[in-house]
DRENGU-477048 format. One record per atom (N, C-alpha, C): residue in one letter; atom name; z, x, y; chain. Coordinates in pm, whole numbers. Layout:
BEGIN
+---------+-------+--------+--------+--------+--------+
: residuo : atomo :     zz :     xx :     yy : cadena :
+---------+-------+--------+--------+--------+--------+
:       A :    CA :      Z :      X :      Y :      A :
...
+---------+-------+--------+--------+--------+--------+
***
This chain:
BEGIN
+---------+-------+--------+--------+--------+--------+
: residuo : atomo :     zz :     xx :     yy : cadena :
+---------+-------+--------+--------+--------+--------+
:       X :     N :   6311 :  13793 :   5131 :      A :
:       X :    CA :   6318 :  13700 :   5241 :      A :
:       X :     C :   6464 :  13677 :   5278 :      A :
:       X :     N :   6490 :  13667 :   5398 :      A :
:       X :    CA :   6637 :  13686 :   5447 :      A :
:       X :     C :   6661 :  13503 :   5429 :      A :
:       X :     N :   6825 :  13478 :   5411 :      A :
:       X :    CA :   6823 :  13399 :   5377 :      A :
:       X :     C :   6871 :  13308 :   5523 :      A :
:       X :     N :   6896 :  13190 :   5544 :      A :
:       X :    CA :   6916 :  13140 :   5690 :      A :
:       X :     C :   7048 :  13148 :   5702 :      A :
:       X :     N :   7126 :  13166 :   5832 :      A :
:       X :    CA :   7289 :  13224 :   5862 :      A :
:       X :     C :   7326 :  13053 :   5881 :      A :
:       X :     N :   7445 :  13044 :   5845 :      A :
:       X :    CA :   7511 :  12917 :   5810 :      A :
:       X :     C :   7596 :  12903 :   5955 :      A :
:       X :     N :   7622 :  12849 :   6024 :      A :
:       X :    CA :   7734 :  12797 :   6118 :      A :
:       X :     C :   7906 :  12791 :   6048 :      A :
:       X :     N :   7991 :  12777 :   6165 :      A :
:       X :    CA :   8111 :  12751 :   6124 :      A :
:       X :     C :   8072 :  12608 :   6054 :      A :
:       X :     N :   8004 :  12523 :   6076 :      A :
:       X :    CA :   8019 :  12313 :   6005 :      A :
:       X :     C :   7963 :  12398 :   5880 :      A :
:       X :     N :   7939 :  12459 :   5858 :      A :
:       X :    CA :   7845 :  12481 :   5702 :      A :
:       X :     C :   7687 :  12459 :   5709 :      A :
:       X :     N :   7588 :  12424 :   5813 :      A :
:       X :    CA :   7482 :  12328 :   5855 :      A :
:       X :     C :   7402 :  12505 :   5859 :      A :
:       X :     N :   7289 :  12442 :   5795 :      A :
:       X :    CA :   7166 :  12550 :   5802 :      A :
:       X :     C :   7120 :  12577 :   5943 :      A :
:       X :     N :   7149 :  12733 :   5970 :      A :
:       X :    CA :   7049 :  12722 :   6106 :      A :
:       X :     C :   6916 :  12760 :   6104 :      A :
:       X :     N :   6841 :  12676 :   6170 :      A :
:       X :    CA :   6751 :  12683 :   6157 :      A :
:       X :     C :   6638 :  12744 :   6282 :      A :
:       X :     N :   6545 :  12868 :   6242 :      A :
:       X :    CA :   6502 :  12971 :   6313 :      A :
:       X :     C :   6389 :  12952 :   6372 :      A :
:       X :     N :   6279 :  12976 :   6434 :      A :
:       X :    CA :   6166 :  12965 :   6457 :      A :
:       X :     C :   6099 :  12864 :   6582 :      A :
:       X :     N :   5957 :  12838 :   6581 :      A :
:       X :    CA :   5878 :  12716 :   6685 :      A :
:       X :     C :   5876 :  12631 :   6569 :      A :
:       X :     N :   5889 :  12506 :   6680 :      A :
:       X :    CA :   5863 :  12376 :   6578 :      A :
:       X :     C :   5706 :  12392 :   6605 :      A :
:       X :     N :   5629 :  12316 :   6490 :      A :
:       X :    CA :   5503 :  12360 :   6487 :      A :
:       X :     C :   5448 :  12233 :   6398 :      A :
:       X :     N :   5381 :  12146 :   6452 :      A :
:       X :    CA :   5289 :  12036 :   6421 :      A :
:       X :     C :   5107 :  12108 :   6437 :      A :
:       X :     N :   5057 :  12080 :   6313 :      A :
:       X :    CA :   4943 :  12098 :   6257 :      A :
:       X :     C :   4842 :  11978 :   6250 :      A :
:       X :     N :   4714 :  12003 :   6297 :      A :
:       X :    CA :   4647 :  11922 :   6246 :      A :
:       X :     C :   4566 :  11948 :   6135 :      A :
:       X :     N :   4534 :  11895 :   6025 :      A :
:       X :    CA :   4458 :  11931 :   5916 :      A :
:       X :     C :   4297 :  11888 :   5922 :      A :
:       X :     N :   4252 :  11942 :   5863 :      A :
:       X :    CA :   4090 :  11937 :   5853 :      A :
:       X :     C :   3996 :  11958 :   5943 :      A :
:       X :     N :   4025 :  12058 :   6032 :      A :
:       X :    CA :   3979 :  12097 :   6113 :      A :
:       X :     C :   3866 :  12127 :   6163 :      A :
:       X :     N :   3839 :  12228 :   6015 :      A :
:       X :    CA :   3799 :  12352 :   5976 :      A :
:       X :     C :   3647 :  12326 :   6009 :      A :
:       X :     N :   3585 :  12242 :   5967 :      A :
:       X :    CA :   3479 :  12198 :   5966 :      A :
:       X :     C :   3453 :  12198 :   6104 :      A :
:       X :     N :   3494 :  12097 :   6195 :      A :
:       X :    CA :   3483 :  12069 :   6277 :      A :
:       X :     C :   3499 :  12194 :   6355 :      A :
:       X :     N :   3576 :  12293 :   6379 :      A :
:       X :    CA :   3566 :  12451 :   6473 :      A :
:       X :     C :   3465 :  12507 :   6446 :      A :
:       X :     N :   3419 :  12499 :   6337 :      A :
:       X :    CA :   3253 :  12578 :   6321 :      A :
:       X :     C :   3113 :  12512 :   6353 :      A :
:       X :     N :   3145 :  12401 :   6327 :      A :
:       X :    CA :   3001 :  12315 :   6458 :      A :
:       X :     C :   3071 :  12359 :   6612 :      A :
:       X :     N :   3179 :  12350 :   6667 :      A :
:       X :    CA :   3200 :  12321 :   6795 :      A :
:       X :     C :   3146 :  12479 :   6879 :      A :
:       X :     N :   3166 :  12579 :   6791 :      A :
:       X :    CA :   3112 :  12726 :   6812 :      A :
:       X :     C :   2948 :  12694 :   6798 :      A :
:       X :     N :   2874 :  12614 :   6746 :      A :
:       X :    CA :   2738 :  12622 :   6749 :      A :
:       X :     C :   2672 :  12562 :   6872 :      A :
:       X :     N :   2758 :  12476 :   6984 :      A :
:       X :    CA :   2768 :  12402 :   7103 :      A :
:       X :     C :   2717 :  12502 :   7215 :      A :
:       X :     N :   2669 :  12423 :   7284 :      A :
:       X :    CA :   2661 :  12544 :   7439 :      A :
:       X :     C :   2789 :  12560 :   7507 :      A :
:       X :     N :   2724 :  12661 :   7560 :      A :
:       X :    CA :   2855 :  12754 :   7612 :      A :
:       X :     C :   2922 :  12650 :   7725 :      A :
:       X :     N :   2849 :  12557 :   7781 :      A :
:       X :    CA :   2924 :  12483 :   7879 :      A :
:       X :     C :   2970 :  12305 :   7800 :      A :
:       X :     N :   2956 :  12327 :   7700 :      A :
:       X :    CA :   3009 :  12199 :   7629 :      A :
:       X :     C :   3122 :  12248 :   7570 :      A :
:       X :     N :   3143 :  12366 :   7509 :      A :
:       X :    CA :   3278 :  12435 :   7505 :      A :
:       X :     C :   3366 :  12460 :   7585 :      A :
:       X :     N :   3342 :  12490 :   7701 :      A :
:       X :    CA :   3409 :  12487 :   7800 :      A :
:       X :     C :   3468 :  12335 :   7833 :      A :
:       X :     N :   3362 :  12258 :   7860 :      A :
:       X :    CA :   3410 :  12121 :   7897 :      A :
:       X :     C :   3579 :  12033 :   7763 :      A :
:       X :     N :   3512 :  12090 :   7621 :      A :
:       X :    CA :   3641 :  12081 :   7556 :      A :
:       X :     C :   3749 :  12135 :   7582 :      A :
:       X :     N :   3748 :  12275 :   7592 :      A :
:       X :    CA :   3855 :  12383 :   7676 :      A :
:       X :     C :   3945 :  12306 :   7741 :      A :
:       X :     N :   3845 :  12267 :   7872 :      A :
:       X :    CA :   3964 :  12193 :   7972 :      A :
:       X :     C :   4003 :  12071 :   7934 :      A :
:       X :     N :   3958 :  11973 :   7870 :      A :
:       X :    CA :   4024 :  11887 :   7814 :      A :
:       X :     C :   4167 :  11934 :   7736 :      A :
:       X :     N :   4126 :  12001 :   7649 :      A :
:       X :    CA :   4255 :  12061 :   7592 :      A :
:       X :     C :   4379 :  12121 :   7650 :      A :
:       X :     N :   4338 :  12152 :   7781 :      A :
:       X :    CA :   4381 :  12187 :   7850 :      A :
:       X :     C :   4522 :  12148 :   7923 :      A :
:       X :     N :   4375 :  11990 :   7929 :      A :
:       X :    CA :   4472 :  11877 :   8017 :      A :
:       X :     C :   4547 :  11828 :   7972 :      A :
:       X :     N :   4535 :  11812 :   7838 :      A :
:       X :    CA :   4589 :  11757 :   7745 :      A :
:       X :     C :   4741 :  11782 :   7704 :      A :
:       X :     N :   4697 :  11975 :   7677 :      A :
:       X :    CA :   4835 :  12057 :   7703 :      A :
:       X :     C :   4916 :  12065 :   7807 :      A :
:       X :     N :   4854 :  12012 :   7953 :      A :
:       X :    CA :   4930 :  12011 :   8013 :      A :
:       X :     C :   5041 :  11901 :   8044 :      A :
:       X :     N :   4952 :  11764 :   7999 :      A :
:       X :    CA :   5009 :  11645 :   8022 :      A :
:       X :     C :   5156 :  11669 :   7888 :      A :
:       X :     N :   5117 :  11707 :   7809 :      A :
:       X :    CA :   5209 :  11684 :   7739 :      A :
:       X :     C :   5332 :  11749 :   7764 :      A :
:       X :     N :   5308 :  11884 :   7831 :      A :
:       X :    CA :   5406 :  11950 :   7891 :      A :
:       X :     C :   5493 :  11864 :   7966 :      A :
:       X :     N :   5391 :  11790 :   8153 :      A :
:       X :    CA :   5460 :  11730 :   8185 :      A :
:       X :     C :   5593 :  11639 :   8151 :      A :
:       X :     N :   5539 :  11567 :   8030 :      A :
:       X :    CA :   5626 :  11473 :   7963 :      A :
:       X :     C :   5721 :  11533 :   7893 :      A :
:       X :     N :   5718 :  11646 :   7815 :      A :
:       X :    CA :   5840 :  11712 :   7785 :      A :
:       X :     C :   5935 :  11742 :   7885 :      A :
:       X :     N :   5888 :  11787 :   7964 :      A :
:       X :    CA :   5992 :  11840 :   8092 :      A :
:       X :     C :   6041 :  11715 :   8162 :      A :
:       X :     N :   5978 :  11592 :   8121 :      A :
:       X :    CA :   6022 :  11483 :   8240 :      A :
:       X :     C :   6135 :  11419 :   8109 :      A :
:       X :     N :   6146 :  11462 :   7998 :      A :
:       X :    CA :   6247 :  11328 :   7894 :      A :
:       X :     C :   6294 :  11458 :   7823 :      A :
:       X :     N :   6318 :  11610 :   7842 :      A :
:       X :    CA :   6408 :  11670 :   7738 :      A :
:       X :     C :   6535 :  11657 :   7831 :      A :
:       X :     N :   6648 :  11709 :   7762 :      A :
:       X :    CA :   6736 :  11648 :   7766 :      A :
:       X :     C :   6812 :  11769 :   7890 :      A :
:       X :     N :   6875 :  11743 :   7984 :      A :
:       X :    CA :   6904 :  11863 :   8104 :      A :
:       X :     C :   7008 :  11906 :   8105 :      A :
:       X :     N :   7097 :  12030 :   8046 :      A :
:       X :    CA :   7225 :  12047 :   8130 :      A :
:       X :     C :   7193 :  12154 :   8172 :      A :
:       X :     N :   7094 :  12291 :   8115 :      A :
:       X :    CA :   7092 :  12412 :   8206 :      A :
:       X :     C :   6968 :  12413 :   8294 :      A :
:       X :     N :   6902 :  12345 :   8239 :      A :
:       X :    CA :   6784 :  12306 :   8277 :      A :
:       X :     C :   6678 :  12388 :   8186 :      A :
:       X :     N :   6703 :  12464 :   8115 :      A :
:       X :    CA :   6609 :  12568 :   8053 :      A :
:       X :     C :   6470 :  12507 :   7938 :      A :
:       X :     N :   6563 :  12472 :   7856 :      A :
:       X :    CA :   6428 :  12411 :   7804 :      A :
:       X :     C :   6298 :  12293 :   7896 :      A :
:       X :     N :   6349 :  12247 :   8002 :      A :
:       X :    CA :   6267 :  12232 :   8123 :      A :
:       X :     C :   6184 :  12300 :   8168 :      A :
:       X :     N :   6242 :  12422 :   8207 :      A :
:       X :    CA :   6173 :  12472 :   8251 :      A :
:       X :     C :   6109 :  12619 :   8185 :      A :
:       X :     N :   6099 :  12603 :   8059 :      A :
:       X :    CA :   6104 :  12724 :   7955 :      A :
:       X :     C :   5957 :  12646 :   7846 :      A :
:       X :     N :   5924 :  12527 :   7854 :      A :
:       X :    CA :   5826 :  12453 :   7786 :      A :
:       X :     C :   5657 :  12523 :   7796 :      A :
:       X :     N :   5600 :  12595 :   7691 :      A :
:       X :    CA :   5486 :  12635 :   7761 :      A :
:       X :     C :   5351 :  12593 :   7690 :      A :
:       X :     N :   5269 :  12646 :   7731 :      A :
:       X :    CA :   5144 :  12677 :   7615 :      A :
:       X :     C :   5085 :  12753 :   7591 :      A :
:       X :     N :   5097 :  12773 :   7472 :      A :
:       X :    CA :   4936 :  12904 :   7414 :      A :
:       X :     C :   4827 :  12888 :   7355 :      A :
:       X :     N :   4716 :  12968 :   7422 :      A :
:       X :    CA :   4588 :  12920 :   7399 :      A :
:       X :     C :   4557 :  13043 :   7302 :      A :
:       X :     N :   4487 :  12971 :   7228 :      A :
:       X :    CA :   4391 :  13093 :   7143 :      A :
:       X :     C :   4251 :  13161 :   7195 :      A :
:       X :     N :   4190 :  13262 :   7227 :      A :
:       X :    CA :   4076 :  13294 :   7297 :      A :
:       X :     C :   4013 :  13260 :   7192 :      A :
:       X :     N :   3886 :  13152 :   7267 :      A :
:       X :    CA :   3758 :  13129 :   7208 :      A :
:       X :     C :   3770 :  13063 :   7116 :      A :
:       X :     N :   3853 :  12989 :   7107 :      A :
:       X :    CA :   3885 :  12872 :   6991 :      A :
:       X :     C :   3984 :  12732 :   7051 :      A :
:       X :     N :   3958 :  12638 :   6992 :      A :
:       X :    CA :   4005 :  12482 :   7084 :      A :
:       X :     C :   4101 :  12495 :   6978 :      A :
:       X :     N :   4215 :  12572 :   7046 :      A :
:       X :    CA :   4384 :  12525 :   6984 :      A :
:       X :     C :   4488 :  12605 :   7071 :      A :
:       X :     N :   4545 :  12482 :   7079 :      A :
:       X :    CA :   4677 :  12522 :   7205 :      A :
:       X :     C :   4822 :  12502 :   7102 :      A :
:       X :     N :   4901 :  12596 :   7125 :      A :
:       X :    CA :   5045 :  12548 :   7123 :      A :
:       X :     C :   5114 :  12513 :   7183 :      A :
:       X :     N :   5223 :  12418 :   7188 :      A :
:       X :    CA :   5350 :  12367 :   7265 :      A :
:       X :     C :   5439 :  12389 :   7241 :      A :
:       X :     N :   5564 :  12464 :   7268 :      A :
:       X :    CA :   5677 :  12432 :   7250 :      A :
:       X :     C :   5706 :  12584 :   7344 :      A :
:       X :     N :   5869 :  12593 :   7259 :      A :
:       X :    CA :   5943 :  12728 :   7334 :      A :
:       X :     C :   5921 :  12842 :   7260 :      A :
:       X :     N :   5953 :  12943 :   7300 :      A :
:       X :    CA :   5916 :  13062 :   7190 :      A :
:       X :     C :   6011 :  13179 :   7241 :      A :
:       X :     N :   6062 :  13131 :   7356 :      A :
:       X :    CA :   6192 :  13259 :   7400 :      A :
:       X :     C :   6351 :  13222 :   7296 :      A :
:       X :     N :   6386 :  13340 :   7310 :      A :
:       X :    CA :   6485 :  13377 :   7191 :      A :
:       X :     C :   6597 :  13289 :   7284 :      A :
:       X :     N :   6606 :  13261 :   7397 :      A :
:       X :    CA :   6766 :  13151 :   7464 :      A :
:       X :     C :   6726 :  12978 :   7408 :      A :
:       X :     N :   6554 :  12980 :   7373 :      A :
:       X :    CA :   6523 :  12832 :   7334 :      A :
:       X :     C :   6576 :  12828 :   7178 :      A :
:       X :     N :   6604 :  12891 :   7115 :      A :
:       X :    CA :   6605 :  12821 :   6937 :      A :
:       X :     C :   6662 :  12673 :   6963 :      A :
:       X :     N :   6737 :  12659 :   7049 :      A :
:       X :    CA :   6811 :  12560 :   7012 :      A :
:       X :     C :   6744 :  12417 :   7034 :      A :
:       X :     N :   6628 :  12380 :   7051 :      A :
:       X :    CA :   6503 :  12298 :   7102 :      A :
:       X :     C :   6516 :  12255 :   6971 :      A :
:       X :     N :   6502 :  12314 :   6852 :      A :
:       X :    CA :   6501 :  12221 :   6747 :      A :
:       X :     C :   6581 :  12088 :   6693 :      A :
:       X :     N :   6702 :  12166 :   6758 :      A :
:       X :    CA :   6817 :  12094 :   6746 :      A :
:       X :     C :   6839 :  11991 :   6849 :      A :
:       X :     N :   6794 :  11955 :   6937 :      A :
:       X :    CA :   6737 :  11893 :   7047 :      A :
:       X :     C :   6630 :  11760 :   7033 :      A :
:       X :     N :   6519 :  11828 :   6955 :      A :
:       X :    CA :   6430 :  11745 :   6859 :      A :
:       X :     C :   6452 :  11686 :   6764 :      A :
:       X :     N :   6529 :  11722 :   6688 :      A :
:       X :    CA :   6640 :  11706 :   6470 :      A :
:       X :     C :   6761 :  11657 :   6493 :      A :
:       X :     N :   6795 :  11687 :   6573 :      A :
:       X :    CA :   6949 :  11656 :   6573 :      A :
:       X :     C :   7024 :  11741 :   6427 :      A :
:       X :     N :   7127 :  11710 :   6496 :      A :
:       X :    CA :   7253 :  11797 :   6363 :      A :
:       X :     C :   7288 :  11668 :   6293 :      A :
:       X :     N :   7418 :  11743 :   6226 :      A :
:       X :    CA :   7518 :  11625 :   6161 :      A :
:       X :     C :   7632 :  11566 :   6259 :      A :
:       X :     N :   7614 :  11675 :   6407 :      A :
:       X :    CA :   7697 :  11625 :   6491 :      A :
:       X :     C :   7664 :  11529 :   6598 :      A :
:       X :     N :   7508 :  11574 :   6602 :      A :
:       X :    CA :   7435 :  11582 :   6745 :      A :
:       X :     C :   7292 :  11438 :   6678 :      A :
:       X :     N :   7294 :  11364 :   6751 :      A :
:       X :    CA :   7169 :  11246 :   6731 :      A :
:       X :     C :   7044 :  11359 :   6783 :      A :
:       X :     N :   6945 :  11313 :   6719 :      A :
:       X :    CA :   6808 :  11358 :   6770 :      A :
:       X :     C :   6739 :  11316 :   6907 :      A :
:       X :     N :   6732 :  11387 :   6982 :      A :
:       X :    CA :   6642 :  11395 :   7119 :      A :
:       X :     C :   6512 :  11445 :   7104 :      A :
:       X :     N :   6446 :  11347 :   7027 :      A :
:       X :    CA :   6290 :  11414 :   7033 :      A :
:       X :     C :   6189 :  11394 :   7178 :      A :
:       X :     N :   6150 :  11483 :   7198 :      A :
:       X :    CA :   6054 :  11494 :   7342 :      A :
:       X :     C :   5942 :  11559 :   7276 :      A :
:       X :     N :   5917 :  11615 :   7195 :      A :
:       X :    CA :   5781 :  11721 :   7170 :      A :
:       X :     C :   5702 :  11628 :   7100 :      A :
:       X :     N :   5781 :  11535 :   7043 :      A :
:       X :    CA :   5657 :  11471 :   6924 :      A :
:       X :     C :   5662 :  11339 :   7001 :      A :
:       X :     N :   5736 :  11271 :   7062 :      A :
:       X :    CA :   5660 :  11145 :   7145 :      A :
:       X :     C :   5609 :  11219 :   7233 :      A :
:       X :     N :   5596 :  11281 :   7294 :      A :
:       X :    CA :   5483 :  11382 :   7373 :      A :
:       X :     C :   5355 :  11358 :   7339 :      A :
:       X :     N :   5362 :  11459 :   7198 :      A :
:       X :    CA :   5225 :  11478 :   7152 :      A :
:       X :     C :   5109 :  11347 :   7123 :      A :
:       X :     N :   5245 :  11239 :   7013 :      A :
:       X :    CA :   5152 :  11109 :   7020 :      A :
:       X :     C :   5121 :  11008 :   7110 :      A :
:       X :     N :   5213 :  11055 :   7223 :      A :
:       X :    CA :   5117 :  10974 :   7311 :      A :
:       X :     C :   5038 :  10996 :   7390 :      A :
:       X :     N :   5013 :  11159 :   7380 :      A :
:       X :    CA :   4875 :  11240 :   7433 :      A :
:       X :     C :   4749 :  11208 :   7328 :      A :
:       X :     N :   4805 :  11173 :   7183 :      A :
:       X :    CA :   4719 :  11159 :   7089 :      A :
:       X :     C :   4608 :  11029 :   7130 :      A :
:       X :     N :   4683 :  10942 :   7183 :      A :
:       X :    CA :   4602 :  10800 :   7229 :      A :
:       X :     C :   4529 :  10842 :   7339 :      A :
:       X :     N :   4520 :  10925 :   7439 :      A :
:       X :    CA :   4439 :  10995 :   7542 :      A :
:       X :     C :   4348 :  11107 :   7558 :      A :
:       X :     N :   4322 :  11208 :   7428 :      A :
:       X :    CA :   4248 :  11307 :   7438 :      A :
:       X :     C :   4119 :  11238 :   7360 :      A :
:       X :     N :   4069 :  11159 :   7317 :      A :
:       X :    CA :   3940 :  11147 :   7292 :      A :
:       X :     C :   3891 :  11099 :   7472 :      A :
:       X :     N :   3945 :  11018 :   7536 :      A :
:       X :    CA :   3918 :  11014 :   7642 :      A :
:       X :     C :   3856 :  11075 :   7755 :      A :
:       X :     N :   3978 :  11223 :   7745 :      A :
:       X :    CA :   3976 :  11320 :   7830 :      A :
:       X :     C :   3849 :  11425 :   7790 :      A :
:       X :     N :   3779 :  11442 :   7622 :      A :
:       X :    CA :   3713 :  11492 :   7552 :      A :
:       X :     C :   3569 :  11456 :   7615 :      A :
:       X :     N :   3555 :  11318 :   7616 :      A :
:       X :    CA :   3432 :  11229 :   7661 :      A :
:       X :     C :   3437 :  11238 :   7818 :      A :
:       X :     N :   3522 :  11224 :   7910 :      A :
:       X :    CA :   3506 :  11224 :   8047 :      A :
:       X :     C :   3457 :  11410 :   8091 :      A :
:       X :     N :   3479 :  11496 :   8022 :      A :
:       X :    CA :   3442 :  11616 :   8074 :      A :
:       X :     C :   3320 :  11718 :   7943 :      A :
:       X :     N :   3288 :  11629 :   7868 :      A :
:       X :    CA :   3139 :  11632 :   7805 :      A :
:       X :     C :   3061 :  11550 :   7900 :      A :
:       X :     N :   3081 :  11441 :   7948 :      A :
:       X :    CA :   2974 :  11389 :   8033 :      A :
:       X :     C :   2961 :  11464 :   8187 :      A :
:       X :     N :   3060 :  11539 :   8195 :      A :
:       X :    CA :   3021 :  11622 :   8324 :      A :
:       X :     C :   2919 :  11696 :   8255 :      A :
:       X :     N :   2898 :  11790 :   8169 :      A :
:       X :    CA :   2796 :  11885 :   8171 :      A :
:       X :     C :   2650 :  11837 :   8093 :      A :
:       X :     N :   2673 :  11695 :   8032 :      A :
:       X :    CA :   2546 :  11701 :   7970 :      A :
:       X :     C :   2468 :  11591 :   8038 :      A :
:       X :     N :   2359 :  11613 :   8084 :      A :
:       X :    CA :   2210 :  11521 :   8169 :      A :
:       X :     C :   2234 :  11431 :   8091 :      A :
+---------+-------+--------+--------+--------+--------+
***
């Protein structure tokens, strides 16, 4: 395993998507596959919305001088399964972490995770308003 390249300050750099997990899922993805095909869907787009709202809000509070991580914020969906990702994943974004963490130089600008939790207080919502579209 390669080891992480150090900066001139001495400070670990650090590589990759930031990546928030939810745990215990598991259970729950294998009933949601036993669902009709249009109650899956109706989760879909919730998730959707969900991913998108949160986007919005990243792009409206990260922090602007090139504008890139603005406009570089995306999502990925998994086919046929209710899980989206957020964040950046182009090789000019690494620096989003540092954005989110802050350094030893730099204070933390988090946008991805007040994002997420305050999408967290709104997706059972969005879950229930587009299950009641498809079910009598």
């Amino acid at each position: 395993m390669a080891r992480p390249r150090r900066n001139r300050g001495g400070n670990v750099r650090r590589q990759g998507p930031l990546t928030i997990e939810i745990e215990g899922l598991e259970g729950l993805t294998d009933r949601i596959e036993d669902l009709p095909a249009e109650v899956r869907q109706a989760l879909f787009k919730a998730l959707r919305e969900a991913s998108e709202a949160v986007i919005a809000e990243v792009k409206g509070k990260v922090k602007v001088d090139s504008r890139n991580l603005q406009g570089s914020v995306k999502a990925r969906y998994e086919n046929n399964k209710l899980r989206a990702e957020i964040g950046w994943w182009d090789a000019d974004d690494t620096y989003s972490i540092y954005q989110e963490f802050g350094t030893k130089r730099m204070p933390p600008n988090p946008t991805l995770g007040p994002a997420l939790e305050q999408e967290r207080t709104r997706i059972n919502d969005r879950v229930k308003t587009e299950v009641r579209k498809v079910l009598p």
